[in-house]
N, C-alpha and C positions, 0 to 999 in steps of 0.2 A: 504493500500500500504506500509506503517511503519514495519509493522510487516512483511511481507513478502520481503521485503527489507533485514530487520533483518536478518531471515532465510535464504535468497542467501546468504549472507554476514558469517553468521557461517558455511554453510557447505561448501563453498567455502575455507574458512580457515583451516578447517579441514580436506577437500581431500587435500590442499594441504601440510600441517601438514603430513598428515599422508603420502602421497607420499614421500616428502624431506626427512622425519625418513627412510623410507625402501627402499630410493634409497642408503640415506649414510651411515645407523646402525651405526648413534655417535649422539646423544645430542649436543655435543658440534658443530661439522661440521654442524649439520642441523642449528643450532641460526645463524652461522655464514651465513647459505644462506638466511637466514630468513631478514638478516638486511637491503638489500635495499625495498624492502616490505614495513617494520614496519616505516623505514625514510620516503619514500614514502607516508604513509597515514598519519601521526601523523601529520609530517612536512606540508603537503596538505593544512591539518584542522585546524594548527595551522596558516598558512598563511594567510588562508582567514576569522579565528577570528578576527586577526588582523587589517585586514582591514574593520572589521563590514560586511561583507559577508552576506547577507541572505540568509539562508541554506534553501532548502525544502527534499521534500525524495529523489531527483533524487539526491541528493548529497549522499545519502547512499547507493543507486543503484551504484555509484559510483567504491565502494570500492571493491569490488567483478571483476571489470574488473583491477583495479591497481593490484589487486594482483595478478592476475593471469596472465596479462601483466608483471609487475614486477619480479616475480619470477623469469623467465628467465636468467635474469643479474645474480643476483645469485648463479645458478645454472650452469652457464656455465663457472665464473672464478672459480668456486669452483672445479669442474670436470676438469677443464685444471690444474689445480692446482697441484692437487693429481695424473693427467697422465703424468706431468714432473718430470721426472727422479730428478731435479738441485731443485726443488721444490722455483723458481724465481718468486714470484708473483707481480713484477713489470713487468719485461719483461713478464710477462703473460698479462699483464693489460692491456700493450702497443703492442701487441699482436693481442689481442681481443677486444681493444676500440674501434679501427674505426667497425667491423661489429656490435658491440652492438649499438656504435651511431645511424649507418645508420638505423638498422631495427626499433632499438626505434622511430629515428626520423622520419619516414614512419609513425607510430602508432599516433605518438606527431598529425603530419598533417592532417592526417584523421579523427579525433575525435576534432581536429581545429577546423576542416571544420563543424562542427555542431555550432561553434560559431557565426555564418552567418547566423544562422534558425530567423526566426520571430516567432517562438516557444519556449517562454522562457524555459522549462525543457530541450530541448534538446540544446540550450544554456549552462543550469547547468552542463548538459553532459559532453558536449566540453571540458567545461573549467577546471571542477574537475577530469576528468581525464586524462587531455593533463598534466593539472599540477601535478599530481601523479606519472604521469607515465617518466612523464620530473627528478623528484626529486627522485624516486625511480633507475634511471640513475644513479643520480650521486651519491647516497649511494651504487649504486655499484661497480660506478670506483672509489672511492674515501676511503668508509667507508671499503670493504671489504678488501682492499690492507694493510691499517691499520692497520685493527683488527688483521690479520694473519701477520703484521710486527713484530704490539706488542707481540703477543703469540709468535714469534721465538725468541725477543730479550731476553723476559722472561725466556723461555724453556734454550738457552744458558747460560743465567746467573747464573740460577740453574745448570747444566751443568760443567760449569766450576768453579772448588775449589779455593777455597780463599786462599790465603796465609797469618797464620794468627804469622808466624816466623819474627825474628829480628834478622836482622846480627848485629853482637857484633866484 
């Protein structure tokens, strides 16, 4: 089951790899939608290290539904992003957070709701990926507003020349 886990888990990252590349044709734009995703699972697995978590495979079965849940967020401030004219990716955020809330939160509660099984795996379910999919949220309201704040303050700075004269 390990190994086959494995396997959903790579090709699932790489249809989506390779979709996000030939939806946006930039490198750099696709990492950028890539980012609530990668917070999403890292962040997941590092939480419930933390708390001594015992993992089995259904937690790797996991990963293959965050991401592909996750992606979403990403991809949709990205794409609003690049179709405003003002290219505002605050008011874009504020925008588009309450329907990303809502539909996430809809996901969050339905995969919850396996956390009520007397079926431990589907327990592991619930929980690995309510909480994936809860934290790949907010690295996308939060991380990706950011990342594209930072790159425009940068871009400007470069942008605009120095003055490197002295009035005498």
């Amino acid at each position: 089951p390990i190994y086959d886990s494995q396997r959903a888990m790579g090709w699932t990252a790489a249809g989506i790899l390779l979709i996000v590349y030939l939806s946006f044709r930039n490198l750099r734009i696709s990492l950028i939608v890539l980012i609530p995703i990668v917070f999403g699972v890292v962040t997941t697995f590092g939480l419930l290290l933390l708390v001594r978590y015992r993992f089995s495979f259904t937690s790797i079965t996991a990963i293959p539904l965050i991401i592909g849940i996750g992606i979403d967020n990403g991809i949709h401030l990205v794409r609003r992003y690049q179709e405003n004219e003002r290219n505002e990716i605050l008011v874009i955020t504020k925008a588009s957070g309450a329907a990303l809330i809502q539909s996430n939160l809809t996901t969050i509660v339905g995969f919850g709701a396996l956390m009520t099984s007397s079926f431990s795996p589907l327990v592991e379910m619930g929980l690995v990926t309510s909480l994936g999919v809860a934290l790949a949220l907010a690295g996308g309201l939060f991380l990706i507003p950011a990342v594209i704040l930072l790159g425009e303050r940068r871009r400007t700075a470069v942008d605009v020349p120095t003055s490197n004269s002295s009035e005498d």
